[in-house]
C-alpha positions in Angstrom: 8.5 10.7 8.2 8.7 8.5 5.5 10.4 5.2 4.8 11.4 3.7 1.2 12.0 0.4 1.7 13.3 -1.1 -1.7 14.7 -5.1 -2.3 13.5 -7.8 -5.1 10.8 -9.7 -5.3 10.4 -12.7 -1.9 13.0 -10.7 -0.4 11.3 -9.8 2.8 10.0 -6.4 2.2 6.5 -6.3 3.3 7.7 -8.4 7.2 10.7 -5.6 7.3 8.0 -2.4 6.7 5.7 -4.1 9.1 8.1 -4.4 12.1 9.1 -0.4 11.4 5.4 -0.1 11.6 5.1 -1.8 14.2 8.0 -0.1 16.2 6.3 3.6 15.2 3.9 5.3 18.0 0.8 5.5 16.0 -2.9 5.1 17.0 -3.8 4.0 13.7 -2.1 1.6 11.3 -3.5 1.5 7.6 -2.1 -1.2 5.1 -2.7 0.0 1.6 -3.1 -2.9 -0.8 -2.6 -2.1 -4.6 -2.0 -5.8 -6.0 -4.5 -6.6 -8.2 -5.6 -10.6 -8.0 -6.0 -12.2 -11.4 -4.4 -15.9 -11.0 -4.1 -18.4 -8.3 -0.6 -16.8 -7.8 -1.4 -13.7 -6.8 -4.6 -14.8 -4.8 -2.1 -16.9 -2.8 0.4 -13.9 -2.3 -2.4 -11.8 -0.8 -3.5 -14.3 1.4 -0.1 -14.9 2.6 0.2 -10.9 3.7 -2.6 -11.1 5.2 -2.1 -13.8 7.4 1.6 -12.3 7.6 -0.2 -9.3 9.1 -3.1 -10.5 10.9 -3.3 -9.6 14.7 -1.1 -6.4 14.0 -4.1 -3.9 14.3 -3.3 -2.8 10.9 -7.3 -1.7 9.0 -6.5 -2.5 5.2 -7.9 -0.3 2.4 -7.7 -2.1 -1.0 -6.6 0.6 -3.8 -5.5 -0.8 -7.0 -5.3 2.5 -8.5 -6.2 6.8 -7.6 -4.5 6.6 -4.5 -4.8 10.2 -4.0 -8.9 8.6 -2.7 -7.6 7.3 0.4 -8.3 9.2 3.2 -6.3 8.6 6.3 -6.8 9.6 10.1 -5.0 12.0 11.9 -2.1 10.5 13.6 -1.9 7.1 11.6 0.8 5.0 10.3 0.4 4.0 6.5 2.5 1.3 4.7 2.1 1.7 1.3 2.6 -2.2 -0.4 3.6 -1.5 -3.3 4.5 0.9 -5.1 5.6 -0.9 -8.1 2.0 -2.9 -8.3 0.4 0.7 -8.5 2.7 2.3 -11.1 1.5 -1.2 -13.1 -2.1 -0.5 -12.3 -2.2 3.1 -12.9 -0.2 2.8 -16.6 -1.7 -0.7 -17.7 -5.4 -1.4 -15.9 -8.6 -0.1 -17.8 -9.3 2.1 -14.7 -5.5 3.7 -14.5 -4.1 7.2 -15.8 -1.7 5.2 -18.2 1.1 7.1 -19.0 -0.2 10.2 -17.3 0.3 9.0 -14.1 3.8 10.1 -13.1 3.2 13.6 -12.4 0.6 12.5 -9.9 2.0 9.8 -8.0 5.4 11.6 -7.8 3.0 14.4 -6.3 0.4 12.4 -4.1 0.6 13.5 -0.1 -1.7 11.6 2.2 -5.2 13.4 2.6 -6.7 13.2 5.9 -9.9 12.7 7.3 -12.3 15.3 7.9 -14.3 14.3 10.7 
């Protein structure tokens, strides 16, 4: 299953995904980050997830960019935050696709772990 979850910017997106997550019967939770930090704004937005998520059991994997990298467990719950920050990253960061990215994001489908 997945779940879009859409809305502006402060409007309560991330605490809304989390209490689906939260709600969903999952052995594993995985938070994938894609903000890149670069002022004392966005250094305070992280830190205000995380304390937002902290004691939630979710493991957080930092990907600003190749998201098809992330390998997740069998039987996991993943919230994605956000998709917007990665379409950024991927088109504008040194390390993105750029324009090139469309065809895979629009394509990406979580890999799992081999163990």
């Amino acid at each position: 299953m997945i779940v879009f979850v859409i809305g502006g910017s402060g409007s309560g997106k991330s605490e809304f995904a989390e209490s689906i997550c939260m709600k969903l019967p999952a052995e594993e939770k995985r938070y994938i980050a894609t903000m890149q930090v670069f002022d004392e704004e966005s250094r305070a937005r992280v830190e205000k997830h995380r304390k937002a998520r902290r004691g939630k059991g979710f493991e957080t994997i930092e990907q600003a960019t190749h998201l098809e990298e992330v390998r997740l467990p069998e039987k996991c719950t993943a919230l994605l935050e956000c998709m917007s920050n990665l379409v950024a990253n991927e088109v504008f960061a040194p390390e993105g696709r750029g324009m090139s990215c469309g065809e895979i994001l629009y394509n990406w489908r979580p890999r799992r772990k081999i163990w």
